[in-house]
C-alpha positions as CSV (number, residue, x, y, z in Angstrom):
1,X,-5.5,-23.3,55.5
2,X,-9.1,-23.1,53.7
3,X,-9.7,-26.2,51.8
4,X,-11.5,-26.5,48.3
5,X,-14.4,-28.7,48.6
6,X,-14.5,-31.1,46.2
7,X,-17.8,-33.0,44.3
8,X,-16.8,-36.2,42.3
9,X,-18.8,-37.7,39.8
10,X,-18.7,-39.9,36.7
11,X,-19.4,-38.9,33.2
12,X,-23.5,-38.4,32.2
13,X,-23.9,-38.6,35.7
14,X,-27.1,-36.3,37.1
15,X,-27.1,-34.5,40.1
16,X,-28.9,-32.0,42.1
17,X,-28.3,-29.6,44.9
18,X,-29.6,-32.6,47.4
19,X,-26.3,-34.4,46.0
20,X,-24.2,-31.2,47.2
21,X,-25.2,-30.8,50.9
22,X,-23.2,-33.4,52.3
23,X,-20.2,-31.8,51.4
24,X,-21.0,-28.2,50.6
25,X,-23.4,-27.5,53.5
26,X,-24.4,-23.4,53.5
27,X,-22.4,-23.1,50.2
28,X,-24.6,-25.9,48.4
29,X,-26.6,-22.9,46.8
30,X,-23.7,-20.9,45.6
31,X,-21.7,-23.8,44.2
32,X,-25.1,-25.1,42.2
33,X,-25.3,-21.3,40.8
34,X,-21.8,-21.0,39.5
35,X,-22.1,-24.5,37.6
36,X,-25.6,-23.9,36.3
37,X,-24.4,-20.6,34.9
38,X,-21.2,-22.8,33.6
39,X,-23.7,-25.1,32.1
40,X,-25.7,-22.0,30.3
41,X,-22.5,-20.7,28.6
42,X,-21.2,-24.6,28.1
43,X,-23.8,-27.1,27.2
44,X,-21.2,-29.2,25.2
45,X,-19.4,-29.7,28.3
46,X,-21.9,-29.5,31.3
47,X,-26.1,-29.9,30.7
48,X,-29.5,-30.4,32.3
49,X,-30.7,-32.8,33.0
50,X,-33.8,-31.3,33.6
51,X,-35.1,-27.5,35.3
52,X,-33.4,-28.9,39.1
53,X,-30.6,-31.1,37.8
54,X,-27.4,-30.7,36.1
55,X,-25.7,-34.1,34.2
56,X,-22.0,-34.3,33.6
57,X,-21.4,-35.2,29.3
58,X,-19.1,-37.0,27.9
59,X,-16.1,-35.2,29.4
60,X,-14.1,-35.6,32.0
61,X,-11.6,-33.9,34.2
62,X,-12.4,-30.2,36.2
63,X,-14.5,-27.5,36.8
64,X,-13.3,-25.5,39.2
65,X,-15.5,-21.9,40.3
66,X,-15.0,-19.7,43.2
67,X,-16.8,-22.3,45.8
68,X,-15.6,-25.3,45.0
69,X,-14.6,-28.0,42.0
70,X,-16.6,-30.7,40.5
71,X,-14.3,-33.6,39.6
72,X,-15.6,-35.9,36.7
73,X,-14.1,-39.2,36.0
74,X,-14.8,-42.0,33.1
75,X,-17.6,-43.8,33.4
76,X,-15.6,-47.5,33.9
77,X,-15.2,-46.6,37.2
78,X,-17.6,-47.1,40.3
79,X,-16.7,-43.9,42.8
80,X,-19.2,-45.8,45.4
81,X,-16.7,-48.7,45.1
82,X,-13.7,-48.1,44.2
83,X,-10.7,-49.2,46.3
84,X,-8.7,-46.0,48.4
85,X,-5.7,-48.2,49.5
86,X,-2.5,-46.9,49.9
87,X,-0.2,-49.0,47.0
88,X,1.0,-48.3,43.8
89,X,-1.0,-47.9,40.8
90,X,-1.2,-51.9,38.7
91,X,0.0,-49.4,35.2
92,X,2.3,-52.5,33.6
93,X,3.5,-50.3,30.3
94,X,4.8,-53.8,29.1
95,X,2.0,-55.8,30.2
96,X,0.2,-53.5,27.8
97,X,2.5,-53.5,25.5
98,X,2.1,-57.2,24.9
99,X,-1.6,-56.9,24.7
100,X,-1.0,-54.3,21.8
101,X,1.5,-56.9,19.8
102,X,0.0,-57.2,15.9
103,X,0.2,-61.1,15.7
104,X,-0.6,-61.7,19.3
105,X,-3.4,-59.1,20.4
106,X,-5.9,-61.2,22.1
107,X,-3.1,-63.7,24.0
108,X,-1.4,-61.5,26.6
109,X,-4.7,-60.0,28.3
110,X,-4.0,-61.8,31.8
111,X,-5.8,-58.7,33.6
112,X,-8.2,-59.6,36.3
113,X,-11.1,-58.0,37.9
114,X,-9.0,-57.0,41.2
115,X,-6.6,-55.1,38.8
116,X,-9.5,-53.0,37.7
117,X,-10.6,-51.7,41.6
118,X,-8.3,-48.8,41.7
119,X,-8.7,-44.8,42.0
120,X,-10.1,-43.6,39.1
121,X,-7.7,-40.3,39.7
122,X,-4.6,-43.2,38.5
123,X,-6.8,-44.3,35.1
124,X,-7.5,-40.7,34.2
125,X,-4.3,-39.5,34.6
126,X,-2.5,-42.3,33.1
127,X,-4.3,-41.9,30.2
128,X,-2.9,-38.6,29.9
129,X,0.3,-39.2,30.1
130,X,-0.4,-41.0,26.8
131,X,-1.1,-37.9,25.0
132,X,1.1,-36.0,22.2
133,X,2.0,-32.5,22.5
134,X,0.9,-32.7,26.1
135,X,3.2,-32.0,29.5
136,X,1.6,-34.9,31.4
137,X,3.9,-37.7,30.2
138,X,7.1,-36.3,31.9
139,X,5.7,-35.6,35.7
140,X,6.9,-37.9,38.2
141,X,3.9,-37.8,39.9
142,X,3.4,-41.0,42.3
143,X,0.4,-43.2,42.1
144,X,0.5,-43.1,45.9
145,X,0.1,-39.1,45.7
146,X,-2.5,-39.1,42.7
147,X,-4.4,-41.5,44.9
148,X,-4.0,-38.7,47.3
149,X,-4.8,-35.6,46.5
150,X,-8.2,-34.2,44.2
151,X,-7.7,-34.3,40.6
152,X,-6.8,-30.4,40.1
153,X,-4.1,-30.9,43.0
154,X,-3.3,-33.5,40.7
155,X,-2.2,-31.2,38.3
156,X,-1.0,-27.9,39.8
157,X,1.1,-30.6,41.5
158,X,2.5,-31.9,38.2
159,X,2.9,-27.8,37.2
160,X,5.5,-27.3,40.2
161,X,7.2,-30.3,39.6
162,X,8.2,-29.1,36.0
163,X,8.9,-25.9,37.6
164,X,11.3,-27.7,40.2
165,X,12.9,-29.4,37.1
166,X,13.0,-26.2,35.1
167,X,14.8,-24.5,38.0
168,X,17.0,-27.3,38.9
169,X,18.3,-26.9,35.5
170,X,18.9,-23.6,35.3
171,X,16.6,-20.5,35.1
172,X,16.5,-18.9,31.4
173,X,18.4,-15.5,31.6
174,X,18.9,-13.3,28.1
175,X,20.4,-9.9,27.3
176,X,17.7,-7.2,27.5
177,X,18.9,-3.6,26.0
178,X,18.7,-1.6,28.8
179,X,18.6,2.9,28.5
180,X,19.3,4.8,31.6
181,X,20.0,8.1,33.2
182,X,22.6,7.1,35.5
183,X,25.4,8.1,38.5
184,X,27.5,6.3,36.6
185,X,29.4,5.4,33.6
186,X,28.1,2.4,32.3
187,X,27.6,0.2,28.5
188,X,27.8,3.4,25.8
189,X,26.7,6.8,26.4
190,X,24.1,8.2,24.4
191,X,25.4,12.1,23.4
192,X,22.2,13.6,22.5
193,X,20.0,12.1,25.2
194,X,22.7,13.3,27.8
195,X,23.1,16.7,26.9
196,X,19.2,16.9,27.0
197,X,18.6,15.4,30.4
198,X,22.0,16.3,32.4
199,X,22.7,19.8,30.7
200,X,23.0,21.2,35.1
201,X,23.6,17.4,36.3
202,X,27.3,17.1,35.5
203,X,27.0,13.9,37.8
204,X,25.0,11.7,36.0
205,X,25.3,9.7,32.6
206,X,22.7,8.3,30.1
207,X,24.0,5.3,28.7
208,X,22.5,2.1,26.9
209,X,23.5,-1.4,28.1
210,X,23.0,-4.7,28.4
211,X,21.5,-6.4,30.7
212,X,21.7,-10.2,31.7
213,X,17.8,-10.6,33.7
214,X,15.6,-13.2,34.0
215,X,12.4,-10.8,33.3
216,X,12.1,-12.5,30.0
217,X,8.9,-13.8,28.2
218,X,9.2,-17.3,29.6
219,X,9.7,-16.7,32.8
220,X,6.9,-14.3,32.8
221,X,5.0,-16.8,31.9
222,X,5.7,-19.1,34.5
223,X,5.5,-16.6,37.2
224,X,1.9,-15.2,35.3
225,X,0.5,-19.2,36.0
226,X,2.2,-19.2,39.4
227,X,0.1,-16.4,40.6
228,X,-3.1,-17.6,38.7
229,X,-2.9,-21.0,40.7
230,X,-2.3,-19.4,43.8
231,X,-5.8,-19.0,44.5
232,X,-7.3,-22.0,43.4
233,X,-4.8,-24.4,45.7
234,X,-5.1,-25.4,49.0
235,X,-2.6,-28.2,49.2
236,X,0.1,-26.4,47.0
237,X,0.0,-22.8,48.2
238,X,3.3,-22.7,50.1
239,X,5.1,-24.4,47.2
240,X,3.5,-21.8,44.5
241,X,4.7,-19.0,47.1
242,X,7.7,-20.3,47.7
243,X,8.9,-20.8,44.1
244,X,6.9,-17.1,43.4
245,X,10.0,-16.2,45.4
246,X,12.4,-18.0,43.4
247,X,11.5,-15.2,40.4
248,X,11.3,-12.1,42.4
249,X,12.6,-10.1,39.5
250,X,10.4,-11.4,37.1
251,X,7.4,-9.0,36.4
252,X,4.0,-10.6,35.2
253,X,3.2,-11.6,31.8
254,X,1.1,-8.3,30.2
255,X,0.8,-10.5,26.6
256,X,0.6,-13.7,27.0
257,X,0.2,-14.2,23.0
258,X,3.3,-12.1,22.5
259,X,5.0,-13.9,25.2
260,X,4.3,-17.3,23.9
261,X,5.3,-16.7,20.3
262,X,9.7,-15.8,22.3
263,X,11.9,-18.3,21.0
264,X,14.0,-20.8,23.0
265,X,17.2,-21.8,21.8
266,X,18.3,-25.6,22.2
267,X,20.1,-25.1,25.0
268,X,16.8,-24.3,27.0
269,X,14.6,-27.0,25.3
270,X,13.4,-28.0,29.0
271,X,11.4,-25.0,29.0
272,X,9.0,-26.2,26.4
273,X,7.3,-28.7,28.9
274,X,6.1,-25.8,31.4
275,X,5.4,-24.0,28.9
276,X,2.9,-26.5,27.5
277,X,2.0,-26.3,31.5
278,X,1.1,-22.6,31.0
279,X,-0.5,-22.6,27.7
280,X,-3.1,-25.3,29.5
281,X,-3.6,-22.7,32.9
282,X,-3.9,-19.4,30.9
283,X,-4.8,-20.2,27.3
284,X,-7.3,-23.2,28.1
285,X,-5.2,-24.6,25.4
286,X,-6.6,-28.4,26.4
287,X,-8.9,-30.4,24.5
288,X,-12.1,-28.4,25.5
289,X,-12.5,-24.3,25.3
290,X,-15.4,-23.1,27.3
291,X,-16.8,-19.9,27.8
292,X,-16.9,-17.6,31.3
293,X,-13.1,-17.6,31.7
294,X,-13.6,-15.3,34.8
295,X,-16.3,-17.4,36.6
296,X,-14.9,-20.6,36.4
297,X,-11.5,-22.5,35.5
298,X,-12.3,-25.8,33.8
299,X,-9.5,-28.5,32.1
300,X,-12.0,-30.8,30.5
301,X,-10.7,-33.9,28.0
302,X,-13.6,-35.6,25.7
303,X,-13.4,-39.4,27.0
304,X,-13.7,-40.5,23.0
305,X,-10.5,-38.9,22.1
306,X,-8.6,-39.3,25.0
307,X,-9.5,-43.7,24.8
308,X,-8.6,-43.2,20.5
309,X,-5.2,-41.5,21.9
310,X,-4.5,-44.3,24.7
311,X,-5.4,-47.1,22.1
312,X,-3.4,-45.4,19.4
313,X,0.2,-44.5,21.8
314,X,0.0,-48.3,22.9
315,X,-0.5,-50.0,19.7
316,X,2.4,-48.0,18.1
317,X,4.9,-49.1,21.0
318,X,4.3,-52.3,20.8
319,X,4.5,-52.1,16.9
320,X,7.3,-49.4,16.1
321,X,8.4,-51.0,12.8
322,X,4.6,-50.7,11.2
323,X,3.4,-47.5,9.6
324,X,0.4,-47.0,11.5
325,X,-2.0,-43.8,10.8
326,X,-4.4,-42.4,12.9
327,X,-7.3,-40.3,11.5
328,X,-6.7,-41.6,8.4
329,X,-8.5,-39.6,5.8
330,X,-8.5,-39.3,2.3
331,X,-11.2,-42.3,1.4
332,X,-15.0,-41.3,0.9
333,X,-17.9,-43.2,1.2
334,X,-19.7,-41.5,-2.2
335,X,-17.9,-40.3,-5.2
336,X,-20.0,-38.6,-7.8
337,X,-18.9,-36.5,-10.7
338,X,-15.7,-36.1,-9.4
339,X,-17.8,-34.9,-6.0
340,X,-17.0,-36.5,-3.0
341,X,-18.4,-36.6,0.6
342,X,-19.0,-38.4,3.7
343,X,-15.1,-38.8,4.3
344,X,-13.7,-41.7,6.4
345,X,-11.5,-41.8,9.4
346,X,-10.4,-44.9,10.8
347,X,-9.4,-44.6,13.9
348,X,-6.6,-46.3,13.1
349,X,-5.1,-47.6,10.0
350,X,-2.5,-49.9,8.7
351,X,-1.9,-49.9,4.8
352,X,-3.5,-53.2,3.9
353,X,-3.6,-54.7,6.7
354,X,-5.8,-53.6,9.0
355,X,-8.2,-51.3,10.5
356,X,-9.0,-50.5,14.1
357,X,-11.7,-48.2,15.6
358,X,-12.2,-47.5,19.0
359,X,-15.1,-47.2,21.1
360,X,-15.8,-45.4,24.4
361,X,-19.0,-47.3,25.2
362,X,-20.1,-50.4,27.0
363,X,-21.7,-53.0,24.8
364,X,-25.1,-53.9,25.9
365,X,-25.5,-57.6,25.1
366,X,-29.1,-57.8,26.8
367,X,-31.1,-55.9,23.8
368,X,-30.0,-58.4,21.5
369,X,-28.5,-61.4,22.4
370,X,-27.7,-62.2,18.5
371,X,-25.9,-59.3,18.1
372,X,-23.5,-59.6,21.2
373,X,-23.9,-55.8,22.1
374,X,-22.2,-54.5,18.7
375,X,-24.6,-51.5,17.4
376,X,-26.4,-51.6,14.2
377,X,-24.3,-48.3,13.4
378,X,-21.1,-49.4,14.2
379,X,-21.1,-52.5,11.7
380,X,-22.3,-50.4,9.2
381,X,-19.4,-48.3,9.6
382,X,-16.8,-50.9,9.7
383,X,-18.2,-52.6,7.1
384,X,-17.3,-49.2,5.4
385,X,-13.8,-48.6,5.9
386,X,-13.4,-53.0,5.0
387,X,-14.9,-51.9,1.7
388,X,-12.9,-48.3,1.0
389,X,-9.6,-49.5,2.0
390,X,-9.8,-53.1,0.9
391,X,-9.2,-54.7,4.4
392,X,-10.2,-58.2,5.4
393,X,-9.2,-57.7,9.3
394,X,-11.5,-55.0,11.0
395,X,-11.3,-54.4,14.7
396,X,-13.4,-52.8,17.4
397,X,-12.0,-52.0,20.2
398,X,-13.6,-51.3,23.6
399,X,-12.5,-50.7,26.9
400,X,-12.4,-53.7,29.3
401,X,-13.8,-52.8,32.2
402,X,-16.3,-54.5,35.0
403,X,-19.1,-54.5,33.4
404,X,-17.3,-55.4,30.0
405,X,-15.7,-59.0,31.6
406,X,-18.6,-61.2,30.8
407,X,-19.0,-59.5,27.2
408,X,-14.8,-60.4,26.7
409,X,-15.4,-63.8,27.7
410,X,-18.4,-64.8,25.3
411,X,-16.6,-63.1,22.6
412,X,-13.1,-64.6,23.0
413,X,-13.1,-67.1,20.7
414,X,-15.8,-65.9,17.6
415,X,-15.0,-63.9,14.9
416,X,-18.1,-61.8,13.4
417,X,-17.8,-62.4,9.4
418,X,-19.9,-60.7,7.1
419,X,-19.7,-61.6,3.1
420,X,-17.7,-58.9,1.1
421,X,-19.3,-57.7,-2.0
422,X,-17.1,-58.4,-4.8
423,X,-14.1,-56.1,-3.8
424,X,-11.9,-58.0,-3.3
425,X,-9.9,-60.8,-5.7
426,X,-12.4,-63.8,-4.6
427,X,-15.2,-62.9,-4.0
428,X,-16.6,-65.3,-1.7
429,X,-13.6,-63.9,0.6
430,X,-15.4,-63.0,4.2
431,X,-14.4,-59.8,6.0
432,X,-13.8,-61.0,9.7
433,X,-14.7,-58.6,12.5
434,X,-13.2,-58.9,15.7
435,X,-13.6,-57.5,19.0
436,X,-11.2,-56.6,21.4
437,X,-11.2,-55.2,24.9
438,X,-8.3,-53.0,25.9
439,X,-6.9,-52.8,29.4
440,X,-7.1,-49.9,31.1
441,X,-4.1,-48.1,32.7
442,X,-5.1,-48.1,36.3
């Protein structure tokens, strides 16, 4: 079976056709080619570095062309390092869970370094599964198998899974009106189109009828992504044949946007999670359009959003009672003649109580040791929302991580006040910052 070669790096990582030849060989060239004109219709996504070198941005996930896929993972993780054994990924939801408690966030950390050294295939997908209004959360994908198999494996794998689900259930069948000239009498005959076409073929009948088939929108759709991913799978061809098979009836989606908009009934709510499957395969509908549909297949998240959505799904289950907001908008940092811009939006937000705002980043305590590796910028902004909403608890949060460890440790036990400016009720009162490290969900 012809395998997929497979390039993994880490995001705003550089590389060059010199990094491809290990693995690519004669088809270095080609591949370089198909992500450099990726990169020209994509910059957002992909960019140069400079004229010979291409550098991954701040997303991560695939791109996938027609001579191989570059895989690009967050940038916590060392590929050069990074353990490959074969054991089951250290994602505690409740140890989590604990760490995400309102009264007790900084107390139930007990993560260690040797949690951290796992495949970065486990963090990035487990992140996923975090998301809203995304099929990831349901697949009973093993770590073991993640660990496994390269990231777009990951999720074709995850696609027939559903579809093993779906069809375990039950395949969606509806009537379909059905008009035919035929040998015999069957549903109700239509007079006027029978006299026209059997007026010397007293043998046939044209009749309308209904017809219970399974060539219907959804499963159209199914069997559409089915056939998309056939060629861009090496591990998973059989399976995608195999369950090709299963819909032998079913013709190919010819609309997808017409297709999409067919409603299920309640009955067949399981369809709506490969659905979401094939919205993601032939939409793009992920976080991240790009351009060049035919030269390349990419499934990109921004690495911002996707650590905002992770913080966000575990603070609310360990908190279900508390009205927490996310985006919260509707404060603005100038008001002027009833004119308002620069709108804020907290990460998170909960009414008069707190604030939260996550950051992607790794704090670089070495440029200023005073400042313990909190931008200028991101005080500034903070210091913000404390004044717009009224909020005396303000939180960064940051991923913990290796190189974040030390960082956690000097910080464990300071608060970082700055004096509020008349706002509030005393004002003396100090806003207290704090600074928080989330576990990550290797």
């Amino acid at each position: 079976m012809k395998t997929i070669n497979t390039f993994s790096i880490i995001e705003y990582q550089a590389f060059s056709k010199e990094d491809l030849k290990e693995i690519f060989k004669e088809k270095t060239e080609i591949f370089y080619k198909e992500l450099e004109d990726f990169a020209k219709n994509n910059e957002s996504l992909l960019g140069f570095k400079n004229k010979n070198t291409l550098k991954a941005k701040n997303y991560v996930g695939i791109i996938q062309t027609k001579s191989g896929v570059l895989e690009i993972f967050p940038k916590c993780t060392n590929l050069d390092s990074y353990k490959k054994e074969d054991k089951s990924s250290n994602y505690d939801k409740e140890k989590l869970k604990k760490y995400y408690e309102l009264e007790n966030i900084s107390k139930n950390d007990d993560s260690s370094e040797e949690d951290l050294k796992n495949d970065p295939r486990n963090l990035l997908i487990n992140m996923l599964k975090t998301l809203k209004n995304f099929p990831f959360k349901k697949s009973q994908i093993s770590s073991l198998q993640i660990a496994k198999m390269p990231l777009f494996e990951v999720f074709i794998a995850m696609f027939l899974d559903e579809f093993d689900s779906v069809y375990k259930k039950g395949l969606m069948r509806s009537y379909v009106s059905s008009e035919e000239n035929r040998t015999f009498l069957k549903g109700k005959l239509l007079f006027n189109e029978h006299i026209k076409s059997n007026l010397i073929h007293k043998e046939r009948f044209f009749t309308s009828s209904d017809e219970f088939v399974l060539d219907i929108a959804p499963n159209r759709l199914i069997k559409s992504t089915l056939n998309f991913l056939k060629s861009k799978t090496s591990l998973n061809k059989y399976k995608i044949i195999k369950a090709m098979q299963m819909l032998d009836e079913v013709e190919f989606s010819t609309n997808y946007e017409k297709d999409f908009s067919f409603e299920i009934s309640r009955h067949f709510d399981y369809y709506e999670n490969i659905l979401s499957w094939c919205k993601i395969f032939l939409q793009n509908q992920s976080f991240a359009p790009y351009k060049g549909k035919n030269e390349a297949f990419a499934l990109l998240f921004p690495m911002e959003k996707l650590f905002e959505n992770y913080v966000a799904y575990m603070f609310k289950l360990a908190n279900p009672s508390e009205n927490i907001k996310t985006q919260s908008s509707g404060k603005y940092l100038i008001s002027k003649n009833d004119e308002k811009c620069f709108m804020l939006k907290p990460d998170l937000y909960i009414e008069n109580k707190m604030i939260l705002d996550t950051k992607w980043k790794i704090p670089d305590d070495n440029e200023d040791e005073k400042k313990d590796g909190i931008s200028q910028s991101d005080l500034y902004q903070m210091f913000a929302y404390a004044n717009k909403y009224e909020i005396k608890e303000i939180y960064l949060i940051y991923p913990l991580c290796e190189r974040t460890f030390d960082l956690r440790e000097k910080l464990k036990t300071k608060d970082i006040k700055f004096l509020a400016q008349g706002f509030l009720k005393a004002c003396d009162e100090h806003v207290k910052l704090k600074v928080f490290f989330a576990p990550l969900p290797f």
